[in-house]
SEMAR-430489 format. One record per residue (C-alpha): residue in one letter; x, y, z. Coordinates in pm, whole numbers, padded with zeros to 5 digits. Last residue first. Layout:
<pts>
type_x_y_z
A_X_Y_Z $
...
</pts>
This chain:
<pts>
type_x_y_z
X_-00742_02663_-01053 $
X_-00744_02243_-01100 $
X_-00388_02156_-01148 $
X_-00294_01960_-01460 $
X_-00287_01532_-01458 $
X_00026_01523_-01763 $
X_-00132_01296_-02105 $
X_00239_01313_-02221 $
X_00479_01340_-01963 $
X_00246_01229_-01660 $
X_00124_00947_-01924 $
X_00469_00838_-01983 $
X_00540_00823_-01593 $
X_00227_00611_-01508 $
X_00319_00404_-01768 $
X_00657_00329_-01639 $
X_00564_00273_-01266 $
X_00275_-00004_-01376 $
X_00514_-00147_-01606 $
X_00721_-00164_-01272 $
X_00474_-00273_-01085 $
X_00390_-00547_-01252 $
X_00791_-00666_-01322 $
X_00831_-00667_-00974 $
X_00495_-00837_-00885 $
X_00619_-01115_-01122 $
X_00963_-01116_-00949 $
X_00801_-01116_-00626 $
X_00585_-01418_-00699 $
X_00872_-01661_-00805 $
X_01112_-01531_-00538 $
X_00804_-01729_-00282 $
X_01040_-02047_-00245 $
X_01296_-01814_-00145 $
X_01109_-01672_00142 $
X_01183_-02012_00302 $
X_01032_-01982_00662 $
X_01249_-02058_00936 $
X_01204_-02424_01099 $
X_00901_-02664_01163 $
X_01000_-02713_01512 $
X_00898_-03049_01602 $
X_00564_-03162_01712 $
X_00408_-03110_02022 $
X_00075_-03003_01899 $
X_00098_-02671_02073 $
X_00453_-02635_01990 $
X_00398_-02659_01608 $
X_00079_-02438_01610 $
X_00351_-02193_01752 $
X_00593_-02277_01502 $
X_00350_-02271_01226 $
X_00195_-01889_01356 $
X_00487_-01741_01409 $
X_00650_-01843_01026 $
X_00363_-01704_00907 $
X_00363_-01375_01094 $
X_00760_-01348_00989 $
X_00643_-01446_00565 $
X_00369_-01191_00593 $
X_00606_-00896_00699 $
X_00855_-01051_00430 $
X_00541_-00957_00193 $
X_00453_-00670_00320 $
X_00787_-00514_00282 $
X_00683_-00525_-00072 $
X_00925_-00805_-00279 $
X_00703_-00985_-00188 $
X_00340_-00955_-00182 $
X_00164_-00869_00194 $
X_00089_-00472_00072 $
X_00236_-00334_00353 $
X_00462_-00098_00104 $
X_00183_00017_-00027 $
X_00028_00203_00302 $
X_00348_00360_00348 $
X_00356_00482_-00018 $
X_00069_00580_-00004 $
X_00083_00808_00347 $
X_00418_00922_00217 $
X_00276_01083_-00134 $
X_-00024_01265_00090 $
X_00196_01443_00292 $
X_00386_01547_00031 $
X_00056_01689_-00149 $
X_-00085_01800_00214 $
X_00293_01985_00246 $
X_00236_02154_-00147 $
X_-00086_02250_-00071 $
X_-00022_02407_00239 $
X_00290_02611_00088 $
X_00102_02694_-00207 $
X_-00197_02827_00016 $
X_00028_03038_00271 $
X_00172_03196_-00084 $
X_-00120_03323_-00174 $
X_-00219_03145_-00500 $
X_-00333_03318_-00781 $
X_00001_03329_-01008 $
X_00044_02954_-01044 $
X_00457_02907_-01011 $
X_00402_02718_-00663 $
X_00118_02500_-00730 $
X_00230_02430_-01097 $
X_00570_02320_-01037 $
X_00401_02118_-00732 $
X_00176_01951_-01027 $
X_00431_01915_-01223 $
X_00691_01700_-00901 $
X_00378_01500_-00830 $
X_00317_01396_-01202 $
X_00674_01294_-01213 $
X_00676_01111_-00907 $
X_00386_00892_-01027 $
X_00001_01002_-01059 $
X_-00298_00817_-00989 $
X_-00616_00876_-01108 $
X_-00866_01220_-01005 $
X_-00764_01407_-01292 $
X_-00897_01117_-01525 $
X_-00717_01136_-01859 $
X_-00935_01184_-02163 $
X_-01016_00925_-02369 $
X_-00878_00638_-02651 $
X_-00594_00875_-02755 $
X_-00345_00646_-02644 $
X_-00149_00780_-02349 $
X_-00562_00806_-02221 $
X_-00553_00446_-02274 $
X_-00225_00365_-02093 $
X_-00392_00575_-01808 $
X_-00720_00385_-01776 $
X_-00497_00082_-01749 $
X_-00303_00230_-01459 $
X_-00707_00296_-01289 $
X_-00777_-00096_-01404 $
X_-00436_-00153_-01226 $
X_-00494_00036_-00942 $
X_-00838_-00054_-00857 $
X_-00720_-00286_-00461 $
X_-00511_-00016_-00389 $
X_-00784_00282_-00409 $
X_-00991_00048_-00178 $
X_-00746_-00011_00026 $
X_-00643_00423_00000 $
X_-01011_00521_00113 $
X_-01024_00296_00415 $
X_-00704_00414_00492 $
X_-00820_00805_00401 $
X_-01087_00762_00648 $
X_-00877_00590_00901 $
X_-00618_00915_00865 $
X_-00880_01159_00892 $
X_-00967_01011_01287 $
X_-00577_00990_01343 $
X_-00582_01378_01227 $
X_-00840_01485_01496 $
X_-00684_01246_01773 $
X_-00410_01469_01717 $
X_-00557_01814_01693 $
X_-00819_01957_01507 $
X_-00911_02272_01286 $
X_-01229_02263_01025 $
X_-01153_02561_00784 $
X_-01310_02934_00826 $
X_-01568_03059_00932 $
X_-01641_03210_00596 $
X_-01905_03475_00608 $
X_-02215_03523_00354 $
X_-02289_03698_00084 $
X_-02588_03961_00000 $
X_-02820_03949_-00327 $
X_-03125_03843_-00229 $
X_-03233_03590_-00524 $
X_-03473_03321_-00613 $
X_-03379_03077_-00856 $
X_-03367_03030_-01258 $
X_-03088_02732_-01272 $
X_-02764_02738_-01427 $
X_-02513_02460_-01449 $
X_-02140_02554_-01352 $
X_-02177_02255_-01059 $
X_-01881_02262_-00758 $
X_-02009_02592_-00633 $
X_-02367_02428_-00656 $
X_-02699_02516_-00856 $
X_-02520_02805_-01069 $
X_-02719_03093_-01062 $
X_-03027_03198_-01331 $
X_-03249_03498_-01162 $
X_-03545_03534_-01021 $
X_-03604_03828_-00775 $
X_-03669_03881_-00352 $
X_-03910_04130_-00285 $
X_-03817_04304_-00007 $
X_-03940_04362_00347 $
X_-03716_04481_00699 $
X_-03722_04335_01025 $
X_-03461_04477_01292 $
X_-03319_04300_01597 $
X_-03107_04465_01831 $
X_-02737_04384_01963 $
X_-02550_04629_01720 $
X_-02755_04472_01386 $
X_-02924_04136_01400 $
X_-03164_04051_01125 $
X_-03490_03990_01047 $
X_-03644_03937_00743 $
X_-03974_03937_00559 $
X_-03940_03845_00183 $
X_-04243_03851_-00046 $
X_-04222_03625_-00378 $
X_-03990_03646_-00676 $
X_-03874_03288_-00609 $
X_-03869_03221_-00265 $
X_-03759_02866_-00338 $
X_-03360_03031_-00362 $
X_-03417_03224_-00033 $
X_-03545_02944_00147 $
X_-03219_02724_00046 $
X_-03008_03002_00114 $
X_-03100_03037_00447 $
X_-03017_02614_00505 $
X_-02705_02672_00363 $
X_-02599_02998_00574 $
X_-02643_02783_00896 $
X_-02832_02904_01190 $
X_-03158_03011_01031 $
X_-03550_03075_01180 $
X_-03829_03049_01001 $
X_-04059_03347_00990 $
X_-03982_03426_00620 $
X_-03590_03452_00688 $
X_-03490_03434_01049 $
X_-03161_03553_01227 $
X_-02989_03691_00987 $
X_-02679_03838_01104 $
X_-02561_04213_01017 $
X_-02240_04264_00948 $
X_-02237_04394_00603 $
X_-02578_04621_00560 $
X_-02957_04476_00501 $
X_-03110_04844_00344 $
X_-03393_04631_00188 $
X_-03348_04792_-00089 $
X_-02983_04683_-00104 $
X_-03090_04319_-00019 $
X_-03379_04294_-00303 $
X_-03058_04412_-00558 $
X_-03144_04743_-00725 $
X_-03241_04624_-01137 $
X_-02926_04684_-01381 $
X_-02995_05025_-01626 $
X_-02789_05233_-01395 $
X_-02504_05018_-01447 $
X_-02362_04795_-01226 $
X_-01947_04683_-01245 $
X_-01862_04376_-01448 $
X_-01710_04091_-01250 $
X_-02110_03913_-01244 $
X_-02152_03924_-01612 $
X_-02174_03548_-01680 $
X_-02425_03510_-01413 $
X_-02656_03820_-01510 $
X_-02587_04112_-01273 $
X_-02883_04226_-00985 $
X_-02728_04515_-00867 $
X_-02556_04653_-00586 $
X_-02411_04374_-00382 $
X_-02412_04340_-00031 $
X_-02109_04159_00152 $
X_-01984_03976_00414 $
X_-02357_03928_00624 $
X_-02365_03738_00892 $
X_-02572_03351_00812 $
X_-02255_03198_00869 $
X_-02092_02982_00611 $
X_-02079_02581_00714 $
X_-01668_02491_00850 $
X_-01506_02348_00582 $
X_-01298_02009_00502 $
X_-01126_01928_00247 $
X_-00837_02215_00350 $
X_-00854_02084_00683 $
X_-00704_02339_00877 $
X_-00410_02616_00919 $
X_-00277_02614_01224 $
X_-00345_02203_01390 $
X_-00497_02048_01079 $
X_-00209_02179_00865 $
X_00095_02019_01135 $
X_-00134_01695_01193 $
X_-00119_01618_00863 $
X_00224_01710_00824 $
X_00318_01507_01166 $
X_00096_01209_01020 $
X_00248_01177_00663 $
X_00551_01198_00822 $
X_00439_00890_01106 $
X_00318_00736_00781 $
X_00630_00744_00569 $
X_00796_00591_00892 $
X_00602_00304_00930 $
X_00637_00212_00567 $
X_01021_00171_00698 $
X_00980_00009_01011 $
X_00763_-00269_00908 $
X_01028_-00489_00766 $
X_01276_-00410_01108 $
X_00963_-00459_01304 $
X_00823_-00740_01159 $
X_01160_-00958_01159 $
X_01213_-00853_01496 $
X_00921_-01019_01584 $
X_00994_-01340_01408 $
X_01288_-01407_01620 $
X_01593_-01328_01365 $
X_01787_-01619_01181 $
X_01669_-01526_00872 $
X_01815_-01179_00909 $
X_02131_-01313_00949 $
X_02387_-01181_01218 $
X_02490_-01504_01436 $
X_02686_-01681_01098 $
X_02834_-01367_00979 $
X_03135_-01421_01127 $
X_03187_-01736_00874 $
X_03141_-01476_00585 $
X_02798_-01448_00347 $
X_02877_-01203_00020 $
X_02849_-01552_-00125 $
X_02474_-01665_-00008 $
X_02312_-01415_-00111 $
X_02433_-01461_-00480 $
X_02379_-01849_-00435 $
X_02020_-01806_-00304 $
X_01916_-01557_-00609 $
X_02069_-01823_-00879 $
X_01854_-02122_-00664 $
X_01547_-01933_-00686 $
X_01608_-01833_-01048 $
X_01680_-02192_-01109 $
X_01369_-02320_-00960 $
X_01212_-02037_-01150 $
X_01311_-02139_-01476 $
X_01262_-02500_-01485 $
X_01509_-02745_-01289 $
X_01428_-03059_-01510 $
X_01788_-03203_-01431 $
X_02098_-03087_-01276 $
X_02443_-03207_-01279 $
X_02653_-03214_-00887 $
X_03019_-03163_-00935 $
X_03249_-03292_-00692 $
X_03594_-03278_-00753 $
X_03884_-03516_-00587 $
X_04203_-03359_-00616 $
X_04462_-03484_-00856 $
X_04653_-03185_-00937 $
X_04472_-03190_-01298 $
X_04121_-03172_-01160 $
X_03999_-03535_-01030 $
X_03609_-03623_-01122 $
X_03315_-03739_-00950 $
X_02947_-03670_-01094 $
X_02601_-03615_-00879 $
X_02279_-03709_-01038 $
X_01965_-03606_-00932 $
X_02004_-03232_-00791 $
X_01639_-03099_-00800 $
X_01745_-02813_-00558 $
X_02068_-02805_-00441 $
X_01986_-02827_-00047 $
X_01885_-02476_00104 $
X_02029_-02112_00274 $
X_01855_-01866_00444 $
X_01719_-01625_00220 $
X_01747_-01189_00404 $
X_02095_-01278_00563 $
X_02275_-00937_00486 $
X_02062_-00641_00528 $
X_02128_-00423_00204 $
X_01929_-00114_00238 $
X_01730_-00009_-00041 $
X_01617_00354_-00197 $
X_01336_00414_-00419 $
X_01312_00635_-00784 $
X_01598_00870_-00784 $
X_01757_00724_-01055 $
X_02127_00800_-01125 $
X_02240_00634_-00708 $
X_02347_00767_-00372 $
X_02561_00663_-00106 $
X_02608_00497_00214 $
X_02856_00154_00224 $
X_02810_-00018_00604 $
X_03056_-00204_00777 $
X_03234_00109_00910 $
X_03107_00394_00729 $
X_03224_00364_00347 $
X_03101_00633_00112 $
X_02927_00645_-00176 $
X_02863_00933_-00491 $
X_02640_00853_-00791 $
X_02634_00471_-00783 $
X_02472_00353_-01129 $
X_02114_00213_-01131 $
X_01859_00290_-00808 $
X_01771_00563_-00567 $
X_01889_00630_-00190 $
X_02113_00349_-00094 $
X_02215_00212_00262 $
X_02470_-00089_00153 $
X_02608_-00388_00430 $
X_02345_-00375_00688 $
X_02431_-00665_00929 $
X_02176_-00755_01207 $
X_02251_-00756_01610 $
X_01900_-00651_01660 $
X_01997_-00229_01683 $
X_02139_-00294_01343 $
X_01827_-00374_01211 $
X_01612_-00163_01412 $
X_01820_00144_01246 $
X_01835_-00004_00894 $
X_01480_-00030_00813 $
X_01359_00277_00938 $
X_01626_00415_00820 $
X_01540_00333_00462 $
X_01222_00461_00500 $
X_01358_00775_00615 $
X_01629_00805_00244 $
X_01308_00753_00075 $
X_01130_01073_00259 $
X_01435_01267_00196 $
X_01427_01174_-00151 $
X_01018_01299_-00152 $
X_01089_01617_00028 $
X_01378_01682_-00214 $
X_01167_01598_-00568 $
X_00885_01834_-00416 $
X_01128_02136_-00372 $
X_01287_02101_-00664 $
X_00975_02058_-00843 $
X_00825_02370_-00714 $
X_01179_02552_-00741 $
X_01146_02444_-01117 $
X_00777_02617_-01128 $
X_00931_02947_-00956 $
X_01176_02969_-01175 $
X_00964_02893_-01520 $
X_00703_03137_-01374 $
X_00994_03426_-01352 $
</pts>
């Protein structure tokens, strides 16, 4: 039954995540046809066509790995002169027609790469087409059809955020215990004996003899008055074994009672399993519950976790690197590093098939983990590096800014930008990121990020 529920985790993941693609790509393809451009493919994944289907001028479908999405939006390079061409050759073909074939010198790799990627746009291209290229779009259009799809992985980050924050709560972020009283225990237990019952040879905890009872508050511990369970516990804990005076509230009246309070050895945090001798009362305090907040709430969150995600950004590889060591042997794998799709769709596996979690937990986790996929990958995908969406983003603003400087000096129009000329750069952050992408998904298979119970 684990096995079903931790491949309905995955499934489940591995869905939200295509559907989020297959938005992106709208995002794209909507404003793009809604400016007069021509979208030609809508794809979800990449490789071999899985299933397609022809919709007027546009071909949907599906592809074998389900690892992006793309929309074809013809127009994307405008066109250029034959780059490097130095000598130019006349012949007649056998019918006696007049060919002219133009010979190439010096061209170097990328020059021809640029020119190879221009002639492939260039021929799917029709003499209808001429009003309809992306190129040929005012540069704000440019932005919004580029920025539309990063856009919408962070309006769905922002609805789920806003969703949890809104019903359920911030699930990093708690509200401070109340000094009322959950609980009372019996005994004073040793720390790595605390789920064994009391015995009549275990000390009477200072609380029980005190006769403090579950819902009373503490309203002052010592003389010094608490409204926060942390700041109690810190007088309690430098008590020692000393004297204890404390008053509480109990059905509207205040009592004082006396105990001793006793040393024992507790952990010094919840997040640290190191033991230090401290004083001890012995009762447990009430969970408010999780910080709640509405819109402005989750925008607020958001700017934290953008500041938090640049910085993230700008230590990826090192953090990648730190995963090709862990892949071999040179040191454990940091939990806290970045995962791919694969680690994503274990770890929800894990969330849902872990036998612990209430289901209202799994199902948080597993939106905030969702959640938290689409805010990257919408904060990625304005990195300004082609073939990013950042990077034709960068290209529009650039082109604004020279033809505006341009008509301020009264000099001619400098033209379209030539994202061509910058194919050199995107194929080397292609071929980054996706040695990035594949060690990312060995290490998920075999140095896998496990949840933390």
């Amino acid at each position: 039954m684990t096995g079903l529920f931790y491949l309905l985790g995955v499934v489940i993941f591995v869905l939200a995540i295509l559907a989020s693609i297959g938005l992106h790509e709208l995002g794209h393809m909507i404003p793009a046809k809604a400016f007069g451009g021509k979208v030609t493919q809508y794809f979800i994944g990449f490789g071999p066509t899985v299933w397609s289907k022809q919709v007027g001028e546009t071909e949907y479908g599906v592809k074998a790995v389900p690892l992006g999405g793309y929309v074809k939006i013809v127009g994307m390079l405008p066109p250029g002169a034959a780059e490097l061409a130095d000598e130019v050759d006349v012949d007649v073909d056998e019918q006696g027609n007049q060919v002219v074939k133009v010979r190439k010198s010096n061209t170097g790799m990328f020059t021809q790469l640029i020119s190879d990627a221009r002639a492939a746009e260039w021929e799917t291209i029709k003499p209808e087409d001429s009003d309809r290229l992306f190129y040929k779009m005012v540069w704000w259009k440019k932005v919004i059809v580029m920025a539309g799809g990063p856009t919408v992985n962070l309006l769905i980050a922002f609805f789920i955020f806003a969703g949890v924050f809104a019903t359920y709560g911030n699930p990093s972020e708690a509200k401070p215990y109340s000094p009322v009283v959950s609980g009372v225990v019996d005994c004073v237990l040793p720390a790595a004996e605390l789920d064994r019952a009391c015995e009549a040879s275990d000390p009477v905890a200072p609380a029980k003899a005190a006769g403090i009872e579950k819902g009373d508050r503490i309203v002052s511990f010592n003389g010094a008055p608490f409204t926060t369970w942390d700041a109690m516990q810190d007088e309690i804990r430098a008590n020692e074994d000393g004297v204890a005076t404390i008053v509480v509230e109990r059905d509207g009246q205040e009592l004082t009672l006396t105990t001793n309070t006793t040393v024992t050895a507790r952990p010094t945090s919840i997040t640290d399993d190191k033991l230090t001798q401290v004083g001890f009362l012995g009762v447990s305090p009430t969970f408010t519950g999780l910080v709640t907040g509405g819109p402005i709430y989750t925008i607020e969150k958001m700017g934290g976790m953008t500041k938090d995600t640049v910085i993230a950004l700008g230590t990826l590889p090192q953090k990648v690197w730190g995963v090709a060591e862990s892949i071999a042997g040179v040191h454990p794998r940091d939990p806290n590093g970045p995962v791919s799709i694969v680690g994503g769709g274990r770890i929800a596996g894990e969330t849902v098939s872990h036998e612990d979690f209430p289901v209202k937990e799994k199902a948080v986790f597993l939106l905030m983990l969702i959640a938290g996929f689409n805010f990257f990958i919408g904060m990625f995908n304005f990195i300004p590096l082609l073939p990013l969406d950042g990077g034709h983003i960068a290209g529009a603003l650039w082109e604004a800014m020279r033809r505006g400087w341009a008509r301020l000096r009264g000099r001619p129009d400098p033209g379209y930008v030539d994202v061509a000329r910058l194919l050199p750069i995107a194929y080397v952050v292609a071929s980054c990121l996706l040695v990035m992408g594949l060690v990312l998904i060995v290490g998920d298979l075999v140095v896998p990020v496990r949840l933390q119970s």
